[in-house]
Every structure is written in structure tokens, then in C-alpha cells.
C-alpha positions in Angstrom: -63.9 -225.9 27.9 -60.2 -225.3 27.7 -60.9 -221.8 26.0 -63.0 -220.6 28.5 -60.4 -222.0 31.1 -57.6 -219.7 29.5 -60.1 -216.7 29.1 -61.2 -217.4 32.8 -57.2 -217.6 34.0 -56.6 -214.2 32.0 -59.1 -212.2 33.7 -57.2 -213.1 36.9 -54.5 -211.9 35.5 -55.6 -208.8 34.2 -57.2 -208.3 37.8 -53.6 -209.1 39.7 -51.2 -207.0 37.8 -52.5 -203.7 38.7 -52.0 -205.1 42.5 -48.8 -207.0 41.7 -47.4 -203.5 40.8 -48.7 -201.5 43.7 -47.1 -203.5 45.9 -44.2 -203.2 47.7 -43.2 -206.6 48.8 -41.4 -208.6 46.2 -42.6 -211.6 44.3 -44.0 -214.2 45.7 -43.2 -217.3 43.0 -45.4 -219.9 44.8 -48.5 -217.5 45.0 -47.9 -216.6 41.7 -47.6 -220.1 40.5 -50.6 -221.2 42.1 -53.0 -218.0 41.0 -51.4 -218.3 37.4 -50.1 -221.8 36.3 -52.0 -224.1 38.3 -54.6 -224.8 36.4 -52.8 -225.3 33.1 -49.9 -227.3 34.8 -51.1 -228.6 38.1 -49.9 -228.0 41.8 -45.8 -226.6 41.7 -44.6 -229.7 44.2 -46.1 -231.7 40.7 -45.7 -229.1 37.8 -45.8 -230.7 34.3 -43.3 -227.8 33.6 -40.2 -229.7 32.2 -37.3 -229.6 34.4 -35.4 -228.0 31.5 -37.6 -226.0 31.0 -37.7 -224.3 34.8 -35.9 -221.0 34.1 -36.8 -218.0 32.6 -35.5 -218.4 29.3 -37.2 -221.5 28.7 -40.6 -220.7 30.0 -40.2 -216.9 27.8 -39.1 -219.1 24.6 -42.3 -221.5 25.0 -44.6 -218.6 25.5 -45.4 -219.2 29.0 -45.3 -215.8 30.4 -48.9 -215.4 31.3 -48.8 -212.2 30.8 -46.4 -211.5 33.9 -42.9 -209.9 34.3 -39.7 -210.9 34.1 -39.0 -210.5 37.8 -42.7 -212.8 38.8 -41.2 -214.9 35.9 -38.1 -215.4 38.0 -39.5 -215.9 41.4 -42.2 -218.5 39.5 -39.1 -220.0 38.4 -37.4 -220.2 41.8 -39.9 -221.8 43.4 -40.1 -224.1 40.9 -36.3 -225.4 41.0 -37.1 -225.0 45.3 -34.5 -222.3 45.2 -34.6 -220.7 48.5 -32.6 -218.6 51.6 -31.5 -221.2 54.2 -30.4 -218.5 56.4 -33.6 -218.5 58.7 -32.1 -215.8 61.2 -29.6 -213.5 61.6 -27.3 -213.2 64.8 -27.7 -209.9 66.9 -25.0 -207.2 66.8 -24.2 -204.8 68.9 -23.9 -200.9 68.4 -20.3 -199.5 67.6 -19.0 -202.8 67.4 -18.3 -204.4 64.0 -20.5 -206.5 62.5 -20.7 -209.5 59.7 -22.6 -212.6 58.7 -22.7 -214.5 55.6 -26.0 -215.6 54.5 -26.3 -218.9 52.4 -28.8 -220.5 50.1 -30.4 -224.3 48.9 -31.9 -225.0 45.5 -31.8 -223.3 41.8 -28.2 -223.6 40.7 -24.7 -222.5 42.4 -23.5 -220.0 42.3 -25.7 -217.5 44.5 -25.9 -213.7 43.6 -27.1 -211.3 46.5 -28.8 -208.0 46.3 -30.9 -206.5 49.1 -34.7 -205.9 48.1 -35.6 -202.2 48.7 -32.6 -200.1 50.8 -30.7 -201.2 53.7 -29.9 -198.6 56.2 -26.7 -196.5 55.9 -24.6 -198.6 57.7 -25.4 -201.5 56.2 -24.1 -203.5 53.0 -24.3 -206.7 51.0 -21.8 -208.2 48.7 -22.9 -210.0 45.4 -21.2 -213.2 47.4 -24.0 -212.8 50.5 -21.9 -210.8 53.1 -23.7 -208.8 54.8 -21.5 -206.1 56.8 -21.3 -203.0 58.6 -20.5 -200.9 61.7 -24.6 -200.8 63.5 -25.3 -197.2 64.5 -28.9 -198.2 65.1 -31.7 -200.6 66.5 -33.3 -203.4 65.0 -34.4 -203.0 61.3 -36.2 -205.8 59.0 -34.2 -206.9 55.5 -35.2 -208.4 52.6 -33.1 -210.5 50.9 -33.1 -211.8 47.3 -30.9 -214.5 46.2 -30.7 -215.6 42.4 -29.2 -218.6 41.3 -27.2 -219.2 37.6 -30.1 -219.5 35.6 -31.7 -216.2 37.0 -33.8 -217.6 39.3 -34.9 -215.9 42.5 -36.1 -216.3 45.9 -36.5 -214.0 48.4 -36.5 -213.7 52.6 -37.5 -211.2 55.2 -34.7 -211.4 58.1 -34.9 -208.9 61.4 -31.4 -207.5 62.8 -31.4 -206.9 66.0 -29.0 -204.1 66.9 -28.3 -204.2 70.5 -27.2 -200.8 72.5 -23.6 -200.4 72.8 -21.7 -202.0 76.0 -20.8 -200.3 78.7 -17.0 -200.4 79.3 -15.5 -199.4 83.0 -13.0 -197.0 83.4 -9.3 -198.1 83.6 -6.3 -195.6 84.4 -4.0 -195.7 81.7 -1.4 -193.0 83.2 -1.5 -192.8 86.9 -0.7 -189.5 88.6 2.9 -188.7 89.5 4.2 -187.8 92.6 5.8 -184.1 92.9 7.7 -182.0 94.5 7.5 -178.7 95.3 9.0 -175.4 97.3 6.4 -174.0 100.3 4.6 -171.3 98.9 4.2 -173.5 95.4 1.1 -175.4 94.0 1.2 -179.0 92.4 -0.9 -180.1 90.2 -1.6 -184.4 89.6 -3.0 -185.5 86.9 -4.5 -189.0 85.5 -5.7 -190.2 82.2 -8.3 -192.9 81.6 -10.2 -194.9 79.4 -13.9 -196.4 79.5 -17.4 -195.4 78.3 -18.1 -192.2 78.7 -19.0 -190.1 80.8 -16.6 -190.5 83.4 -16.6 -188.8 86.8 -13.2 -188.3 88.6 -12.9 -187.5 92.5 -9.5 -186.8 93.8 -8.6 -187.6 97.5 -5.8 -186.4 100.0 -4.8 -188.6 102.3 -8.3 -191.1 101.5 -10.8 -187.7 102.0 -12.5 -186.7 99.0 -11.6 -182.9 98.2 -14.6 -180.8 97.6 -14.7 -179.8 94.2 -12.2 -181.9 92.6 -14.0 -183.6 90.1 -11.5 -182.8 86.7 -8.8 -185.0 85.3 -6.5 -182.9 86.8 -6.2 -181.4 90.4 -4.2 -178.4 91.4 -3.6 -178.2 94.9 -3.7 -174.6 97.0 -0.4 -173.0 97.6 1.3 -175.7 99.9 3.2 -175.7 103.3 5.9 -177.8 105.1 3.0 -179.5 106.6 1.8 -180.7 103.8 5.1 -182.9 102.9 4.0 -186.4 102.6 0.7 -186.1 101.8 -0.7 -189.1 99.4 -3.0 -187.7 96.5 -5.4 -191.0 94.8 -8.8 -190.1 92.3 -11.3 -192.5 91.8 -12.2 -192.6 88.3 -16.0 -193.6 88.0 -19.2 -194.2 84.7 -22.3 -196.5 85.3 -20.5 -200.0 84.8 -17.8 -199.6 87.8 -14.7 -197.2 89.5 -11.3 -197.4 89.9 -9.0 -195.7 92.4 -5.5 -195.0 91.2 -2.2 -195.4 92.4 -1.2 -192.9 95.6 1.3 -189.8 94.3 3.2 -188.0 96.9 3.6 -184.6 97.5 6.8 -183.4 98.7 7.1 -179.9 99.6 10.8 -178.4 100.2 11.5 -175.5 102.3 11.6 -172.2 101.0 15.4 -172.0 100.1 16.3 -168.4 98.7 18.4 -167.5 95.8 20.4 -164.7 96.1 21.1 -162.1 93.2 22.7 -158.8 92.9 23.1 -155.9 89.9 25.0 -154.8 88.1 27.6 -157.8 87.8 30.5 -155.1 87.4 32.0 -151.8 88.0 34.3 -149.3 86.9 35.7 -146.4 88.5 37.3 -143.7 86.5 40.3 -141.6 88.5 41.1 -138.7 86.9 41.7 -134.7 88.9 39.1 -136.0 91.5 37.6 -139.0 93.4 35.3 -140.7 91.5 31.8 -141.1 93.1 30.8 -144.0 95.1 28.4 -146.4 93.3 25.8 -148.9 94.7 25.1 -152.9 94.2 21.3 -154.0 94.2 21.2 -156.8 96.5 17.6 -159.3 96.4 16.6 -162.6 96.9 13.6 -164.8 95.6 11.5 -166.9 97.7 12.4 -165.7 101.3 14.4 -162.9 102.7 18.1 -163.4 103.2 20.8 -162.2 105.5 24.3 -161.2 103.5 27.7 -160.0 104.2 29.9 -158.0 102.1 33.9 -157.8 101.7 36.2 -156.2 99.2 39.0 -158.3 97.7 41.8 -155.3 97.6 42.9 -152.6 100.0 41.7 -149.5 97.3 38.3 -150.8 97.3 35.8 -150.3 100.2 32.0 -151.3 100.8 29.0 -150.5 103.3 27.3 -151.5 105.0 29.0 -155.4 105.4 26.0 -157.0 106.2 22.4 -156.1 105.3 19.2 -158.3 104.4 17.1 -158.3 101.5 16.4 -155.9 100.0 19.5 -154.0 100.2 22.1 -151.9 98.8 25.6 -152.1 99.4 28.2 -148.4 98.7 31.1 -149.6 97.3 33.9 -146.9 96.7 37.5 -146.5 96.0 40.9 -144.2 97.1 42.8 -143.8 94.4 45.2 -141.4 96.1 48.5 -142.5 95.7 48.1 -145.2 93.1 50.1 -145.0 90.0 48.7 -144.5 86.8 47.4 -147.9 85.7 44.5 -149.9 85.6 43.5 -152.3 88.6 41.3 -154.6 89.5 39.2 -156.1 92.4 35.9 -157.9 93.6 33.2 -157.6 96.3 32.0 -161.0 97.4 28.2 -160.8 98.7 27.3 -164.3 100.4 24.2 -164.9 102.4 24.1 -168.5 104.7 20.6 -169.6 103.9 21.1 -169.0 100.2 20.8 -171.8 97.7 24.8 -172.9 97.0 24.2 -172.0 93.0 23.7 -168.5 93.8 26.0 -167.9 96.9 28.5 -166.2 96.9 28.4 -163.6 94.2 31.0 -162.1 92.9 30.5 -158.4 91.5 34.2 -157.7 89.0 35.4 -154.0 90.3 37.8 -152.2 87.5 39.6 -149.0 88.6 41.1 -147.0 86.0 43.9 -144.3 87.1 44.6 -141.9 84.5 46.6 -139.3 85.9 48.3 -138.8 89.2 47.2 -136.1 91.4 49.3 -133.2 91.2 51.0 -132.3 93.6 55.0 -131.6 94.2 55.2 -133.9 96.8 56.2 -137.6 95.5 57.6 -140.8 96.9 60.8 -142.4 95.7 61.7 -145.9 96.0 65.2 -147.6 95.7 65.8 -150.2 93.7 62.5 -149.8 92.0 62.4 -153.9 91.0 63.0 -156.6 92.8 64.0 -160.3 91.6 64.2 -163.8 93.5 65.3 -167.1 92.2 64.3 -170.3 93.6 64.5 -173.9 93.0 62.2 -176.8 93.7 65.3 -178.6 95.4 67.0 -175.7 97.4 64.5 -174.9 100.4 62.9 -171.7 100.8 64.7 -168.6 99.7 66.3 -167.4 102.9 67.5 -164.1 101.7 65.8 -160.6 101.8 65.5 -157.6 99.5 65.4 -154.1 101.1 63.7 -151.4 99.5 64.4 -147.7 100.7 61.8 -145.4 100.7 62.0 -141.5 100.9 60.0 -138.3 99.4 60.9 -135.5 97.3 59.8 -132.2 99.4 58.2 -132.6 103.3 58.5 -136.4 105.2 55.6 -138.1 104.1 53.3 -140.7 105.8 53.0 -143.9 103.3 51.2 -147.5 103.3 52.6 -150.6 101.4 50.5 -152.5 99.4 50.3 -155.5 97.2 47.6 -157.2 95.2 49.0 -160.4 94.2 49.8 -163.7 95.8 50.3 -164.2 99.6 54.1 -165.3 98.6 55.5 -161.6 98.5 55.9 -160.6 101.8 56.8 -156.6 103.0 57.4 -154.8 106.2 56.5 -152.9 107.6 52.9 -151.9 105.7 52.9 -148.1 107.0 55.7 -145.8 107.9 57.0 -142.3 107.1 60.0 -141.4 105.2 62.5 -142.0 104.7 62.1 -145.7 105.7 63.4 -149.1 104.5 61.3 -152.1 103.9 62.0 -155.7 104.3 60.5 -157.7 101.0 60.9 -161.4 101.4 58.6 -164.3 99.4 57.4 -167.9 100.5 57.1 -169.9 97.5 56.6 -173.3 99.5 54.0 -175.4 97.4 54.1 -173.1 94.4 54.9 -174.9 90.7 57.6 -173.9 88.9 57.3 -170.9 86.5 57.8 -167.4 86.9 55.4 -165.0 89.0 55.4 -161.2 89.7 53.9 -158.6 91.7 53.8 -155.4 92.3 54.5 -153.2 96.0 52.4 -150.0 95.8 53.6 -146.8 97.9 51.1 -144.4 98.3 50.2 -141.6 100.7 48.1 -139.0 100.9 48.3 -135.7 98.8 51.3 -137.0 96.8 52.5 -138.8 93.8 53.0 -142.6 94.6 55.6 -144.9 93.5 55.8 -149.2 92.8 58.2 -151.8 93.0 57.8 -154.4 90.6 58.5 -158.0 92.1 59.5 -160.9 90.2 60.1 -164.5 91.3 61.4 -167.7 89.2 61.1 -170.7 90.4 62.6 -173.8 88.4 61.7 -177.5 89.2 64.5 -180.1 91.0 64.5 -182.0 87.5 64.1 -179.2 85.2 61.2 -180.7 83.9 58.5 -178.6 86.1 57.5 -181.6 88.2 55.6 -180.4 91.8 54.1 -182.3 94.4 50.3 -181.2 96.2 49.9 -182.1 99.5 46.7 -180.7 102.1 47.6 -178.4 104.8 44.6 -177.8 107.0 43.9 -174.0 108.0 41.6 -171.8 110.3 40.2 -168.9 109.5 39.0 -167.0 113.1 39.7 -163.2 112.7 37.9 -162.7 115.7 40.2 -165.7 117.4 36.9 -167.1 119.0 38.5 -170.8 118.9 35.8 -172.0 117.7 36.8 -173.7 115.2 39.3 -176.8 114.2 41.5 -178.4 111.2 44.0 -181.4 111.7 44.9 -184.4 110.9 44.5 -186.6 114.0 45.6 -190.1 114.2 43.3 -193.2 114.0 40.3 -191.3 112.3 41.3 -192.1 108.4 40.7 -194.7 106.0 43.6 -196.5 105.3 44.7 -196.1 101.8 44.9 -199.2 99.4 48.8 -199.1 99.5 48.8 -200.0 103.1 51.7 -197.1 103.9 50.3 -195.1 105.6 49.9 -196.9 109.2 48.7 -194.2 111.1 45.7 -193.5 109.5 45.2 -189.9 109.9 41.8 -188.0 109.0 41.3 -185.0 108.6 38.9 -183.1 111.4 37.2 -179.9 110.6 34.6 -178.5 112.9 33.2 -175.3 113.8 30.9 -174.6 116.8 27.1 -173.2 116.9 28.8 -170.1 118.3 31.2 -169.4 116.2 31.4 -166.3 114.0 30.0 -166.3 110.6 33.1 -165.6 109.0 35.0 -168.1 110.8 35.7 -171.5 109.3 37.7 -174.6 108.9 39.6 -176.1 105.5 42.4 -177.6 104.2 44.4 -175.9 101.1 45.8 -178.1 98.3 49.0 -176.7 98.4 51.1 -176.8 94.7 47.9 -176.6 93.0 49.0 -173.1 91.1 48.8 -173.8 87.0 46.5 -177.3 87.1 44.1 -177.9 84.9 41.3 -179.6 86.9 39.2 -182.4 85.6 38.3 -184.2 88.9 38.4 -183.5 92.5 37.1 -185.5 95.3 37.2 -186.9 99.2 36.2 -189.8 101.2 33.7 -188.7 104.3 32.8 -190.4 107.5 29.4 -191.4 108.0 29.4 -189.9 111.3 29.7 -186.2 110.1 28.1 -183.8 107.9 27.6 -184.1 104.0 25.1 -181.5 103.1 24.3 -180.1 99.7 26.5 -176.9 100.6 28.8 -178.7 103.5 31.4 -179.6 103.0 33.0 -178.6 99.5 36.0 -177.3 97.3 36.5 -173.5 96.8 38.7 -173.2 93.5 40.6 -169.9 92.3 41.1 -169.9 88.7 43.8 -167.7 87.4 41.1 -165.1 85.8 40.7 -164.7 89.8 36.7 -166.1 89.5 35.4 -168.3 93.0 34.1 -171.6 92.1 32.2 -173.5 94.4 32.4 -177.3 93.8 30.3 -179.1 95.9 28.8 -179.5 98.4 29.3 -183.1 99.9 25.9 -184.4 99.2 26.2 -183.0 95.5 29.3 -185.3 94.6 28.8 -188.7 92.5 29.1 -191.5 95.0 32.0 -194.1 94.3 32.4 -197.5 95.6 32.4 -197.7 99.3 36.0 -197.1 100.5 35.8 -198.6 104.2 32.6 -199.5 106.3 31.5 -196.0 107.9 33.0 -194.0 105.2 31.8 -193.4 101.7 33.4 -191.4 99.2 31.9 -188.6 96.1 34.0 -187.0 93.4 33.1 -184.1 91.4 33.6 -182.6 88.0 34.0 -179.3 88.1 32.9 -178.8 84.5 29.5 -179.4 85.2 27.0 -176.9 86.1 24.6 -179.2 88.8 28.2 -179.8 90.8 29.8 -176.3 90.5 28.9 -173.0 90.5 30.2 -171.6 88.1 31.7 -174.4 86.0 35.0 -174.3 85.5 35.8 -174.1 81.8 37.7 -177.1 80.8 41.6 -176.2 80.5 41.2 -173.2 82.8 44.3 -173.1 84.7 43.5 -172.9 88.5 45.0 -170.3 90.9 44.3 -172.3 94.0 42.0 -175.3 95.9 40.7 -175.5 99.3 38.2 -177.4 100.7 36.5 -175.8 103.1 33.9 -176.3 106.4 31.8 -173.3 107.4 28.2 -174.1 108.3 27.7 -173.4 112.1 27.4 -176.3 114.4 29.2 -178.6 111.7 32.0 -180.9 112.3 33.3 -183.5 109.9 36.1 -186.1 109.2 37.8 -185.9 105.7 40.3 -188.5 103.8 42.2 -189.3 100.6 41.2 -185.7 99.2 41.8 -186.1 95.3 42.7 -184.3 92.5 42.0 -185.4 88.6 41.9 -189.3 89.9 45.0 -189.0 92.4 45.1 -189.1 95.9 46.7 -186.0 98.0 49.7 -186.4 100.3 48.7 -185.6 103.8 51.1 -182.6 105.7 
């Protein structure tokens, strides 16, 4: 009976194997239990297998393999010790979005090693230790697991991972747009960065109205008008889970301000047998047209037309007749009003060079042909004149006087006819102490010319070359309009901090809407000659004008270039002096608060400070120079 039992239980066999290997699932040690062992070794909950003798060594050593493999041998084994994957389920993930789970195990004997039955998808993995890992870029899938214990015994599962679609994240701004600022006739362009899920829509608004067609990260705005100063610029930033509307940006659009530019930057005239052709300066502007006047610096040197408007060209030409042999030098200032203060005035550097006389037999003679003065700091003002006689060699001749230098020489008269004598005398009020010289050209028409060379010393009270600067306000009005003002009136300053100066004098400068153009007000820092500037400054009432051009320092340096430094509302503001006033320094070494800089150590020639914008009017105290306040006059 037994025999045909084990012959019976063989044929099964013989008849599963061919199916067992077909198939694709793995082992299942219970089934195989109950179609192979059963009957020798009754149902597995009651196996007379030994419980040493429940793993796959055992059962292979007591020739109990059935015929089977090592792998149905394991999972017989398995289901034998109840080894089994307690992990029923696993949690969902999410697409894009990390995910990890660790599965765990009962029965058979710790520890656990993990493999995956079959492949898991690409994204997928599982550690020896039952970690199972990845980054889903899929949907749901079905895993099978197979877990072995220590004795290499095995149990399998079949777990579904869900993968869910990835969520949806609304936008957020994570730079908002920034407000600009712009000159009419310019564009602007805002622009906003954002995250979220893509994709996101954008819609840019002006003043809360969407703008057709602006639907980019970035928006670029058509050229742009004073009217459109203030405008508020917002984009809503939109995907399906939500919108967000940014913060406003304003526009601010300037008016056009024009800068004004002329070529070439120099000239030179060569004199030799003839007169040397006139030559012309380009004169243009960017952004809008401007109106410009013209002016030479030296009586040889002439320009036309004085005033033009951009476009333009301005003659300039020279009369050498008369002038010695020598080289000389001059400038032709071209300003426009409505120019931006960093281009206007500009100064174009005029070199003549006289190389020869013109020949001629008649001549000029002057007698002495050099002149000295002496004066101290202590003394007064030289009182004494010089006299110069002047007479020709040949026919009476008609002659000019000239001089190019400081406005301390003085001569007259300025035209006559030989022979003459002229008066020299020199005003050297405010002046440092050192030595200066000049030179009195004679010149007329047709003949050879003659000079007088000019020198003055002037030595300090204490020998030491001490001087004192003081403001002394000045008109200029060639046209003597009176339309304009400068003086120090009574009640209208800030007192100082030393409390000695009772009166309280400010400084009023003003000129009126009708005044000329050329006309202005100022005050000049007298004894300013040879300083070396560092700082210069002014306190300002709140009742007058402080513009970016109005009004400011004009600064000689001894290479005879123009600085501008200033205006008012270019100065760095300094700790409120008085209520109503308020008070700005500059440094005239830096280009945003003159134009040009002045190159530290630059000696300076002279300083004024100066009103001449049309309708202004403004009241002036404690004008400074590097950190100390000015002594009124």
C-alpha cells in the first residue's frame, strides 16, 4: 500500500514540474506542501517533519526533496517554520516626490534578507535590509516580494504601489518687479520671477488694466511720456492650483534734459607771413535741441555767431597783428541753459602760436620795457603808479593795450596813438602772498608790436605766507538791466555757533525772469589764489532755490580749467544748522558733485559761487572752504 502511495505521489510530481517551471509566479510552499508532502507527513499546521529538521539542509540531507527544487524546497520550508511578509500594504507615494518604506517580516529565523521577485520598475530599489526606495516617475505597479530568513527559508508577497500624480504647486513671486526710472522718449522694462508648477501664465497690468499682450515674465513698455510719470505696473502670475498678483513698481519718467557736446576739444592757430584761416567748433546735443551762447576768453580770439541752437557751428578766428613772437593761449566757453550741469559749459583750449612778426619798418617802442611792484600783506594797497611811454619808429601809429592775466594789473588808457604814456597800476587786495607776473601787449595794425613784462611780489604781514578769505558779493549785468542782486542784508543769516556775529547777515542773490542770460549774481572768495581745495560748502534757506544746477561754486584752477561744483541740490546734506535752513558741502574731487573734478592738490586760481537761473533768488550763509567758515565783507 505504501509503495503504490509513493508511486502514486511521484506521478504528481512528474505531472507538476513541467507547470511549476512554466510559471511565472513564485513558489507557493503551502501548495507545494499540500500536493507533495501531505500524504507522507500529514497536513503542514501538523507536519511530522521535525522542527530541526524544517530547513533546506535538513530536509536535502534526509532525502526529502521529492523530486523538487531548491527554491520549492525553500518556500516548502518557509511555510513550514510560518515564515511570512507582515507588511500587508504599502503606503501611496506621490510622483516627483521621494519615496521610502521599510517592509518587515514574522516567522523562520532573524535576520530577514530582501530581494524583489522578477524586476522592479526603473525607479525603484530594494535593499537586502527591506528598504524599498526611490523617486516614482510612474503609476501604480504590483511587487513581489521574497523574504528569506537565516536558514534559507522563503516566503513571498504580492504588494500594489500606488503612485499618485504629482501635486500641483501655486505660483509664488520670488523677485518682484522694480520700480524705474526713465527720460521721456525711453522704454522701461519690469520684470518678475516666480516659482510653482508649471505652466505659468503671467498678465501685466498698468494702473490695475490688463495690457493686451503682456503675457511674458518681462514687460517692456512703449517709448514713455511725462504723462506717464507715476504710473504703477503689478503682473498676476497664474497655473491651475491659484494666482498671485505682485507688488506695484513705479514708473518715473524724467524730462528730456539735453547734454550738450562740442568737437574738436582744442585748437591751434599757426601765425606765420599771413593770417591763419578761421576754423569751426561742432556744436550738438542729445536728447532735445538746445539753445547756446559763445564767448572768447582773450581779446586776440573771436567767435560767431554767439548764440546758435543745435546743430550748430561756431567760426572762431584770431588777429595776430601786432603780437610778439610767442606762444598764447585762450578758450571759448559754449554754455546752453537747459543743458544737463555735467556737460555745460564746455570749454574748447585755443593755442596761438606766433612765429614771426609781420614785417614791416613800422614798430612800437615802449619805455621801461618791465615793470616791478612790491607789496605787503600789512601795508595797504600799493598806492603808487608806473608809467610806461609809448612811441613808434617811422609814421604815428594807432595802438591798443592789452593784458591776459589777472584782473590785478591795471593800464590806461587801452587805445591811443603815439607817442602816448600809460598809467599801469595793480590791486592785489585778497591775493596770497607770492610773486605774480603779466604781461601788457602793444600792438597795432601793420607794425611790429612791443610788451611790457609786469611783475608783482607780495610778502605776508608775518613772513610766513598767512592770508585771510573773505566773500565779496558781485553782479554781473553788462547790459545794466538791474535785474539782478548780491548783498549781505541784516537779519536774514544763521547765526554762527560762536555767537559774534550779532547781526546776522545773509547773503541775498537774485535775478529776475527778465533778466538777460548773461546776467547773474555771486559772491567771490576773495584770497583764494594758490589753495588746494578739499571741501567747499554753504548753508541755504529753505525759502529759496536749491536746484541740481542753482546755486553752485565756479572754481578756476591755475591750469585756467572751469569747474562747476554743485549745484545746491547736488551737495551732501549736513546736520540741520537752524530751523528753515539746511546746509550741503561738496568735494570737488568727485565726479557726481563737479564737473570736471578737480584733481586733488590742484592749486586753484579762484572761487565764486554764483546765481544765474532766471527767476531765481536765494539766501546764502557761512560759505566754507576745506571745513572753515568764510568771513563775511
Amino acid at each position: 500500500m505504501k509503495l503504490l502511495r509513493r508511486l502514486l505521489l511521484a506521478l504528481a510530481i512528474l505531472w507538476a514540474l513541467p507547470h511549476l517551471a512554466s510559471a511565472q509566479a513564485p513558489p507557493d510552499g503551502a501548495a507545494l506542501y499540500a500536493s507533495t508532502c501531505s500524504g507522507c507527513h500529514g497536513p503542514l499546521a501538523t507536519s511530522t517533519i521535525s522542527q530541526g529538521g524544517r530547513n533546506l539542509t535538513s530536509i536535502k540531507s534526509a532525502n526529502m526533496t521529492w523530486g523538487l527544487t531548491d527554491l520549492q524546497l525553500e518556500a516548502i520550508t518557509g511555510a513550514l517554520t510560518n515564515l511570512r511578509v507582515s507588511t500587508g500594504s504599502l503606503p501611496s507615494g506621490q510622483v516627483g516626490t521621494a519615496y521610502s518604506v521599510s517592509l518587515t517580516a514574522t516567522g523562520g529565523t532573524a535576520p530577514y534578507s530582501w530581494s524583489p521577485w522578477g524586476t522592479l520598475p526603473n525607479w525603484l530599489t530594494l535593499t537586502n535590509s527591506g528598504v524599498l526606495s526611490g523617486t516614482p516617475t510612474a503609476g501604480t505597479t504590483t511587487l513581489v516580494i521574497q523574504v528569506s530568513d537565516s536558514l534559507i527559508r522563503t516566503a513571498y508577497a504580492t504588494l500594489t504601489l500606488t503612485i499618485n500624480p504629482p501635486a500641483v504647486v501655486p505660483p509664488s513671486i520670488t523677485t518682484q518687479p522694480a520700480s524705474q526710472t526713465v527720460t521721456a522718449g525711453q522704454s522701461a522694462t519690469f520684470s518678475v520671477a516666480a516659482s510653482g508648477t508649471a505652466p505659468l501664465s503671467y498678465q501685466w497690468r498698468k494702473n490695475g488694466t490688463a495690457i493686451s499682450g503682456a503675457t511674458s515674465a518681462s514687460y517692456t513698455t512703449p517709448a514713455t511720456t511725462t504723462a506717464d510719470n507715476g504710473v504703477q505696473f503689478t503682473v498676476v502670475v497664474s497655473n491651475s492650483a491659484g494666482s498671485v498678483t505682485s507688488n506695484a513698481a513705479a514708473l518715473t519718467v524724467n524730462a528730456a534734459v539735453g547734454a550738450l557736446s562740442v568737437t574738436p576739444s582744442s585748437l591751434s592757430f599757426n601765425y606765420g607771413s599771413s593770417v591763419p584761416p578761421a576754423q569751426s567748433i561742432s556744436v550738438n546735443s542729445t536728447g532735445i535741441a538746445l539753445s547756446y551762447t559763445a564767448a572768447s576768453s582773450v581779446p586776440w580770439l573771436s567767435v560767431s555767431p554767439a548764440n546758435g541752437t543745435t546743430p550748430g557751428t561756431v567760426t572762431v578766428s584770431v588777429s595776430p597783428n601786432g603780437w610778439p613772437s610767442g606762444t598764447y593761449k585762450g578758450n571759448v566757453t559754449i554754455a546752453a541753459s537747459g543743458a544737463a550741469s555735467s556737460s555745460s559749459p564746455q570749454i574748447v583750449q585755443v593755442t596761438m602760436v606766433v612765429s614771426s612778426p609781420p614785417t614791416s619798418s613800422a614798430s612800437l617802442i615802449a619805455n621801461p620795457s618791465a615793470l616791478s611792484f612790491t607789496y605787503r600783506t600789512s601795508a595797504g594797497a600799493p598806492r603808487e603808479s608806473r608809467y610806461v611811454r609809448v612811441s613808434s619808429k617811422g609814421a604815428p601809429l594807432s595802438f591798443t593795450a592789452s593784458h591776459s592775466g589777472g584782473s590785478w594789473l591795471r593800464v590806461s588808457p587801452t587805445t591811443g596813438s603815439t607817442p602816448a604814456t600809460l598809467r599801469v597800476s595793480v590791486n592785489p587786495l585778497g591775493m596770497p602772498p607770492g610773486s605774480y607776473t603779466d604781461t601788457i601787449v602793444l600792438s597795432a595794425p601793420g607794425a611790429t608790436g612791443t610788451s611790457v613784462g609786469v611783475t608783482l611780489t607780495i610778502g605776508s604781514a608775518d613772513g610766513n605766507g598767512a592770508s585771510d578769505l573773505y566773500v565779496q558779493p558781485y553782479t554781473y549785468d553788462p547790459a545794466q538791466s538791474g535785474a539782478v542782486t548780491a548783498q549781505w542784508i541784516n537779519g536774514l543769516g544763521v547765526s554762527p555757533a560762536s555767537g559774534t556775529d550779532a547781526s546776522h547777515p545773509g547773503l541775498l542773490l537774485a535775478k529776475n525772469a527778465t533778466a538777460p542770460q548773461e546776467a547773474h549774481a555771486g559772491a567771490v572768495i576773495q584770497n583764494a589764489q594758490g589753495l588746494t581745495l578739499t571741501q567747499l560748502g554753504f548753508d541755504v534757506s529753505d525759502s529759496g532755490q536749491c536746484t541740481a544746477t542753482s546755486p553752485r561754486f565756479v572754481v578756476v584752477t591755475t591750469d585756467d580749467v572751469m569747474h562747476i561744483v554743485g549745484g545746491c541740490a547736488k551737495g551732501t546734506a549736513q546736520p540741520v544748522p537752524s530751523v528753515g535752513w539746511r546746509r550741503v558741502q561738496f568735494d570737488p574731487s568727485k565726479p557726481e558733485q563737479a564737473s570736471p573734478p578737480i584733481t586733488p592738490g590742484q592749486q586753484v586760481k579762484s572761487i565764486a559761487v554764483v546765481l544765474d537761473a532766471a527767476g531765481g533768488l536765494v539766501v546764502l550763509d557761512n560759505i566754507s572752504v576745506n571745513g572753515v567758515i568764510v568771513r563775511k565783507q
